[in-house]
C-alpha positions as CSV (number, residue, x, y, z in Angstrom):
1,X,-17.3,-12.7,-49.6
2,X,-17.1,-16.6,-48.8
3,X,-13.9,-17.8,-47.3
4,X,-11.7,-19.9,-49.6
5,X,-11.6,-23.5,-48.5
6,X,-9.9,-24.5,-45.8
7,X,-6.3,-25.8,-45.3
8,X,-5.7,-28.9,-44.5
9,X,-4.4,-28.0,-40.7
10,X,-7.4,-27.9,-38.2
11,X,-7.9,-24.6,-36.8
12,X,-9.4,-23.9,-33.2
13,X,-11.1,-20.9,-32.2
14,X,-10.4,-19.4,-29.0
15,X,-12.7,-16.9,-28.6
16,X,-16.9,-16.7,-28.0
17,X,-19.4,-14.3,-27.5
18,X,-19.0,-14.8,-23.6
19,X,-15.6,-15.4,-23.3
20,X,-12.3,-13.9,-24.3
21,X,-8.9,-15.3,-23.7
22,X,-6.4,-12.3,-23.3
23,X,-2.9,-12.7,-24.4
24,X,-0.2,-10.0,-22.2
25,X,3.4,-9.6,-23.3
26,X,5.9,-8.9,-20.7
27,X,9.0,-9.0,-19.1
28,X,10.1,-12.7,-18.9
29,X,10.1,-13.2,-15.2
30,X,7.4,-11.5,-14.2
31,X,4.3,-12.8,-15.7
32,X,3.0,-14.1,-12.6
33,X,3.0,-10.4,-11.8
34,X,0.5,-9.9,-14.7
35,X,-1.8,-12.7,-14.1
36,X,-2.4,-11.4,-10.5
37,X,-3.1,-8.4,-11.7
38,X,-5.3,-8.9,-14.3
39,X,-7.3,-11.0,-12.0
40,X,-7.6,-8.5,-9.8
41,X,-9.0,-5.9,-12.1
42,X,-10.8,-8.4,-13.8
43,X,-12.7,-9.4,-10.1
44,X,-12.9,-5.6,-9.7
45,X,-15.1,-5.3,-13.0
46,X,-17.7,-8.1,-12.5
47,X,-15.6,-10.7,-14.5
48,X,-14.8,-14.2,-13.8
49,X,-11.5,-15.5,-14.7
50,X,-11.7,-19.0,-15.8
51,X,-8.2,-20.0,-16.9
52,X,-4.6,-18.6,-16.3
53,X,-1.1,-19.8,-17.9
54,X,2.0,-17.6,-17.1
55,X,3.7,-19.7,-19.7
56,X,1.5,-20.2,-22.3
57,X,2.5,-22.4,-25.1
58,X,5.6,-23.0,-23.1
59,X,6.6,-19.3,-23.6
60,X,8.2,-16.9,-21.4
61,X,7.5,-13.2,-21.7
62,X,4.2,-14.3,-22.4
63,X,0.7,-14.3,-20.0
64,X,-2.4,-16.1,-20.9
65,X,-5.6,-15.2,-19.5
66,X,-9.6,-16.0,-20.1
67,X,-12.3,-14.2,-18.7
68,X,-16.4,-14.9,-19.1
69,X,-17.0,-11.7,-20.6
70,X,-17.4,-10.3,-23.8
71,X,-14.3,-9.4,-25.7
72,X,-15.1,-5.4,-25.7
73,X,-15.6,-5.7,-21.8
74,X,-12.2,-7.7,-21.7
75,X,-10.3,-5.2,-23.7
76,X,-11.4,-2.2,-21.9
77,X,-10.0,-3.9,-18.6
78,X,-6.7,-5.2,-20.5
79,X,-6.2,-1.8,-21.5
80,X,-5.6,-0.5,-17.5
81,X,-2.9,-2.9,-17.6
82,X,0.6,-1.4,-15.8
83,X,2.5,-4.8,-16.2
84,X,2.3,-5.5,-19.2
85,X,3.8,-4.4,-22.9
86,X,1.0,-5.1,-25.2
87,X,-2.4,-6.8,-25.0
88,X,-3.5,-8.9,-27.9
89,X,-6.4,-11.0,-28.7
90,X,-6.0,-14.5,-29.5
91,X,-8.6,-15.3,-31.9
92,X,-7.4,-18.6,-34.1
93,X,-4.5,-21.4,-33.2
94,X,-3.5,-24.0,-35.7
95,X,-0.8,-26.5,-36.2
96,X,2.0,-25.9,-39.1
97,X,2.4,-29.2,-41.3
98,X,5.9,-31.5,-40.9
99,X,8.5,-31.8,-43.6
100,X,7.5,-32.6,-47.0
101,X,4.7,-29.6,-46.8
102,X,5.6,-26.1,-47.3
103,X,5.0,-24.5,-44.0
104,X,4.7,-21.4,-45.4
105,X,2.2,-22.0,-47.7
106,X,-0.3,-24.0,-45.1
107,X,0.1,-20.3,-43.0
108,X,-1.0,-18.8,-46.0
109,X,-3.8,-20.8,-47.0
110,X,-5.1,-21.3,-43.7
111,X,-5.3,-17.5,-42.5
112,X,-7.0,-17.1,-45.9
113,X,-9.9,-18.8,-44.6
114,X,-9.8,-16.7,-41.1
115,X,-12.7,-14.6,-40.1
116,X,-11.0,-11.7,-38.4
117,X,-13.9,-9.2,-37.6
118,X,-11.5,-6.2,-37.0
119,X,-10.5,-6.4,-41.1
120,X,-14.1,-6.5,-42.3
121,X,-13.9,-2.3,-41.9
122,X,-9.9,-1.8,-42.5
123,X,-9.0,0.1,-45.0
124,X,-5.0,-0.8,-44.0
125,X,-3.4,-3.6,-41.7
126,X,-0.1,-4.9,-41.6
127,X,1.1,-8.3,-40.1
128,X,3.7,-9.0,-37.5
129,X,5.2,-12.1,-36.5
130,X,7.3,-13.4,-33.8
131,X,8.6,-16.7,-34.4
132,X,10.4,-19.2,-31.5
133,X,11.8,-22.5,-32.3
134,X,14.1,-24.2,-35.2
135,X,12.5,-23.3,-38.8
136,X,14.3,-23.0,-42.3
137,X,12.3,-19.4,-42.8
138,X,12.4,-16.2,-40.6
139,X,9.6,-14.1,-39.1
140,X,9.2,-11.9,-42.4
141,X,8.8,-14.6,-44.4
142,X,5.8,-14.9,-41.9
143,X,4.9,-11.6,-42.3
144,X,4.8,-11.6,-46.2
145,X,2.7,-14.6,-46.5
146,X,0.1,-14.1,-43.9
147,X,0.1,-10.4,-44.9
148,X,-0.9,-12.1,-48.8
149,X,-3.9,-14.0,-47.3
150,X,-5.3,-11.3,-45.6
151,X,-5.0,-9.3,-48.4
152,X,-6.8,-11.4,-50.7
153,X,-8.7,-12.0,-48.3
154,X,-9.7,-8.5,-47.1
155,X,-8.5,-6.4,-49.8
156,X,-7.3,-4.5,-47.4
157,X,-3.9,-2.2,-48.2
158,X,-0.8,-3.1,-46.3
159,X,0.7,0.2,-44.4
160,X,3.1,-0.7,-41.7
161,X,3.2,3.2,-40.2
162,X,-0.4,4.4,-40.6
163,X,-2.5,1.1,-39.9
164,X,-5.7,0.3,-38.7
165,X,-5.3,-2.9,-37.9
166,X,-2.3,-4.9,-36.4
167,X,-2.8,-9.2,-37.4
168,X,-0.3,-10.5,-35.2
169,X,0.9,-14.3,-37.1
170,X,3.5,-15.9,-34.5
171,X,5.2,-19.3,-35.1
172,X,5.7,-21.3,-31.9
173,X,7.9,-24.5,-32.9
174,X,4.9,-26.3,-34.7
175,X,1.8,-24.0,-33.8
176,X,1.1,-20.6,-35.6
177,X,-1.5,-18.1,-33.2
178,X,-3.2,-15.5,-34.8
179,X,-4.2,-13.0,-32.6
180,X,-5.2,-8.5,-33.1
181,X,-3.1,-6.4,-31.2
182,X,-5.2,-4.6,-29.3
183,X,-2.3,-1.6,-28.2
184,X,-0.6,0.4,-30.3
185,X,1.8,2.1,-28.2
186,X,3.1,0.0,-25.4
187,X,1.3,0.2,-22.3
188,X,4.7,0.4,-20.9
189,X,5.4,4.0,-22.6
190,X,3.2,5.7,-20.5
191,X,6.2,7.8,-19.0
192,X,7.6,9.1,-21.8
193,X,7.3,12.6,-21.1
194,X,9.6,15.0,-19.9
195,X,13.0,14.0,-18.1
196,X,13.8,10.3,-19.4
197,X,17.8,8.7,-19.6
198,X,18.7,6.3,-21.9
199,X,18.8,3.7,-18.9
200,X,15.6,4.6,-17.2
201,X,13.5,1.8,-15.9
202,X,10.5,1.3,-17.9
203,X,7.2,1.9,-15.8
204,X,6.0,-2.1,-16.4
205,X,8.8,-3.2,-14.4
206,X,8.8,-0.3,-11.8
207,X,5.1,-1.0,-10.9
208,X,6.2,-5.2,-11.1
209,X,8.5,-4.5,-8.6
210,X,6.6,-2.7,-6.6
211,X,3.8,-5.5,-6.3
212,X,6.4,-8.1,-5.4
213,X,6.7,-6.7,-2.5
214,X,3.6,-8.0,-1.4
215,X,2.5,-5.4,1.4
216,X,-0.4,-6.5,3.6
217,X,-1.5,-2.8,3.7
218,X,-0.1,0.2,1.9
219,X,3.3,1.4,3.0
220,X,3.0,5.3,4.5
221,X,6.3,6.0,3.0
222,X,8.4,5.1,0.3
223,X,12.1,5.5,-0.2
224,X,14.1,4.8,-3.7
225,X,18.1,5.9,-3.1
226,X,18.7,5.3,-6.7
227,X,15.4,7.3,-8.1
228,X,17.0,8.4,-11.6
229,X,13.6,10.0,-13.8
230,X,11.6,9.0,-10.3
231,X,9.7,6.2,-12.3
232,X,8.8,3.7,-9.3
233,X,8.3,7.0,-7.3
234,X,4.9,8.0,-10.4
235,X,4.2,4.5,-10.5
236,X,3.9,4.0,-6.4
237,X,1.8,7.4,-6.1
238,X,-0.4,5.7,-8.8
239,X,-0.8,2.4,-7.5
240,X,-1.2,4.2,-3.5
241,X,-3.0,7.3,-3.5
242,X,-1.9,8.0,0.0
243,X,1.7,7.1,0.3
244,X,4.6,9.5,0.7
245,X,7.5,9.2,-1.6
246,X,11.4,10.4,-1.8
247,X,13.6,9.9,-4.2
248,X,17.6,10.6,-3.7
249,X,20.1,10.3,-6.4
250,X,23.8,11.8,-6.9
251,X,23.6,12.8,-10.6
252,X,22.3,16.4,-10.2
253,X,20.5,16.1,-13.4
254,X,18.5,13.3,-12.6
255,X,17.7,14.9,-9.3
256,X,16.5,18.3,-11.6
257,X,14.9,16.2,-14.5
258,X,13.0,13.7,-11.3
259,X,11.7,16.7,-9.9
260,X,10.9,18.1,-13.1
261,X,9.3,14.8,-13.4
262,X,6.9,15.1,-10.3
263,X,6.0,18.6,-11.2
264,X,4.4,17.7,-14.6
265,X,2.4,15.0,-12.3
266,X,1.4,17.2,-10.3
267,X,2.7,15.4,-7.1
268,X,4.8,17.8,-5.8
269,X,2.8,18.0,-2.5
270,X,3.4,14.0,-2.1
271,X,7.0,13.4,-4.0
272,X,10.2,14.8,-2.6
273,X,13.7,14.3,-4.6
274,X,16.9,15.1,-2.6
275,X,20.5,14.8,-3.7
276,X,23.5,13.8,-2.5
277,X,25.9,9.9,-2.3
278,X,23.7,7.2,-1.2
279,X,27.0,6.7,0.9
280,X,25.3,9.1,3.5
281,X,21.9,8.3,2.5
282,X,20.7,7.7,6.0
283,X,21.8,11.5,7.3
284,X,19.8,13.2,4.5
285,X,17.0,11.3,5.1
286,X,17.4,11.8,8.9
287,X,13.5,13.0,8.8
288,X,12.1,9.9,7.2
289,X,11.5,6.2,8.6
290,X,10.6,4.5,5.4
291,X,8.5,1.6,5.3
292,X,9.5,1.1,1.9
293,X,12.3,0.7,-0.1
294,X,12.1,0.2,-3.9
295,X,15.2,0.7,-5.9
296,X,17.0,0.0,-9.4
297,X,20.7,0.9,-8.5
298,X,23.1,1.5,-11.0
299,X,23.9,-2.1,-12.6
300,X,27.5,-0.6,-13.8
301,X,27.9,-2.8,-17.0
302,X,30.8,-1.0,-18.6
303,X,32.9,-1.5,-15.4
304,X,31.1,-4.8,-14.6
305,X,34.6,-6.6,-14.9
306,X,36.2,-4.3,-12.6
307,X,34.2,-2.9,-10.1
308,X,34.1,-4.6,-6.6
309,X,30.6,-5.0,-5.7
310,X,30.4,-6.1,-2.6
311,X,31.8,-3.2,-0.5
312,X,29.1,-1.0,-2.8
313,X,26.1,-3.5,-1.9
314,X,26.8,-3.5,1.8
315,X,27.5,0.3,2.2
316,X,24.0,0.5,0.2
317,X,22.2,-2.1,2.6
318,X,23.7,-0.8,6.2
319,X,22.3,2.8,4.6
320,X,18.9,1.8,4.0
321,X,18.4,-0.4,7.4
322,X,19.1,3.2,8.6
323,X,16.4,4.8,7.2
324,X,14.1,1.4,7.2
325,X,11.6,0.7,10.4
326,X,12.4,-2.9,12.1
327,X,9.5,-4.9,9.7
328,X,10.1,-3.0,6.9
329,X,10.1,-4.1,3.0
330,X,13.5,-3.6,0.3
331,X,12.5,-4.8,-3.3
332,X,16.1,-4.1,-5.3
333,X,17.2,-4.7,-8.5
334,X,20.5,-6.8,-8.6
335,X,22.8,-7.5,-10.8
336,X,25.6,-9.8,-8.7
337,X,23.8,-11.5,-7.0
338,X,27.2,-13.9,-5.2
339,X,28.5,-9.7,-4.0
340,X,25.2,-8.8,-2.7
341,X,24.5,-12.5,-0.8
342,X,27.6,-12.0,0.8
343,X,26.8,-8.1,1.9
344,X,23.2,-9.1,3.6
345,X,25.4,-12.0,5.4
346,X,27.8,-9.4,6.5
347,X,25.3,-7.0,7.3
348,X,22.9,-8.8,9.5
349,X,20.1,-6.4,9.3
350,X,18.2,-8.1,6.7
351,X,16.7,-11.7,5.6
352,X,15.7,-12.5,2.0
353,X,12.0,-13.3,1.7
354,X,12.1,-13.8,-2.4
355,X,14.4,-14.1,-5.3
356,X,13.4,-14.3,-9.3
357,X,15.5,-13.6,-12.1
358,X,14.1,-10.7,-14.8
359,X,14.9,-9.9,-17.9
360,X,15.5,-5.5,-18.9
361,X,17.2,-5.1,-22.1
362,X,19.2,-8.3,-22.6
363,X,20.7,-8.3,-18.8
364,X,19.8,-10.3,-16.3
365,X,19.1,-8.9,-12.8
366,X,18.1,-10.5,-9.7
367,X,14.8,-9.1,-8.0
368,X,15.3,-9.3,-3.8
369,X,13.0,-9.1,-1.7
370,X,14.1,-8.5,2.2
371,X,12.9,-8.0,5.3
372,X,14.7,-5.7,7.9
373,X,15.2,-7.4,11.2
């Protein structure tokens, strides 16, 4: 079939034979996180990395990569991802026409004329977009038409359960990017089984966390007070095969549904989940000098207003210099950050080494990083 002619907005490719430019959704705040590990694996597989943007388009959430490899090879490392969401592959950018054009119409007409190689053998797609910026349309308006192109395009059938294809249209102020999706599920999911709360930290941002803290060799054991399912427990025993995890927390179901948890891993022999206050955190853990601590303690939103932090934080933080050797790493999740400033003042064991603001489900936490004196 020949391609219709061509819109009147120029279109650039972004993607050869020899090199594929990778595009990672993600936790605004940490996509530095994911370009330092994709380069990583990406070194680790042969590839060279020839470009990075952890803002790409002027986006957050977002992380650009390119790689001189072919896009199979690139996808098959993109897939290992653990900081990421999705992985999709840009294939075509264009830019939308001003006022007096109909914006939607130059998106139809110009995916129309887009040779997407992953339609040529689908028998059903759907389209998603995810539009940023001021337009007089909405991101199913998107959908619709760019969904029409391909269809007359493809003749593919549209199916937004049972797809085989995923055409990802997104509107960026005046640029449109069409990229695949390369991942169904999100690579994030991959702890879905078994004991999971409603607040549980996804694994993306457990494993994040744990690279922030930036260890020059792996850490021979790892404490998490607040453990909850044991998520940064499974990721840490993922990321270092060697390292010795405990978990503690004082809601007896979490301790039964964490250890639960660990069973179904199979790393019961490396894991171990106590319970009990973290208020005497440091005599349960007596046994253990942690070189370690990663932790997501309770944010308390619903009492946010009336709950006095700062006597929590620095009860929290004189516990874990406790059970921390002189050296060793905390990377905690934060919500009040003026409290908890105030508690490592009071405290003295500790100095801050970094700070970054993330993004979980529409709050807002603070990511420290300290060092115990």
């Amino acid at each position: 079939m020949s391609p219709p002619t061509p819109s009147n907005s120029p279109v650039t490719s972004l993607r050869s034979a020899e090199h594929t430019p990778l595009l990672f959704t993600v936790n605004m705040g940490l996509e530095d996180v994911v370009v330092s590990e994709f380069r990583e694996r990406a070194e680790a597989a042969g590839f060279k990395v020839t470009d990075t943007d952890d803002a790409p388009f002027g986006l957050q959430s977002y992380a650009l990569v390119e790689v001189s490899a072919a896009p199979g090879a690139a996808l098959e490392v993109a897939r290992q991802m653990r900081s990421v969401h999705h992985v999709l592959a840009p294939l075509y950018t264009f830019t939308l026409p001003g006022d007096g054009e109909s914006v939607l119409q130059a998106i139809h007409d110009t995916v129309e004329t887009l040779d997407v190689a992953a339609m040529e053998t689908a028998d059903t797609f759907r389209a998603t977009s995810v539009r940023q910026g001021e337009h007089d349309f909405t991101s199913v308006d998107v959908q619709q038409w760019a969904g029409g192109a391909l269809d007359a395009r493809y003749g593919a059938s549209v199916d937004l359960e049972d797809y085989d294809v995923e055409v990802r249209v997104d509107v960026h102020d005046d640029r449109c990017l069409v990229s695949v999706q390369d991942t169904r599920e999100a690579l994030s999911r991959r702890q879905l089984e078994g004991y999971q709360p409603r607040a549980a930290l996804k694994a993306n941002v457990a494993y994040a966390l744990l690279r922030l803290a930036h260890l020059d060799a792996p850490p021979d054991a790892l404490l998490d007070p607040f453990c909850g399912s044991g998520t940064i427990l499974l990721e840490a025993a993922d990321l270092w095969p060697e390292v010795r995890g405990y978990g503690n927390d004082w809601n007896e179901e979490a301790v039964a549904g964490a250890r639960e948890n660990v069973e179904r891993a199979g790393l019961t022999d490396r894991i171990t989940i106590r319970g009990g206050d973290v208020w005497h955190l440091a005599e349960r853990f007596d046994d253990v000098t942690a070189d370690l601590i990663v932790t997501n303690p309770p944010f308390g939103v619903r009492m946010a207003s009336s709950m006095d932090f700062f006597p929590f934080y620095r009860r929290v933080l004189g516990q874990m210099a406790e059970v921390l050797r002189p050296g060793g790493t905390v990377v905690m999740l934060v919500l009040r950050e003026g409290p908890f400033n105030t508690a490592i003042r009071e405290t003295e064991a500790f100095t801050i080494r970094h700070v970054r603001v993330i993004e979980i489900g529409g709050l807002y936490p603070h990511v420290f990083v300290l060092e115990r004196g």
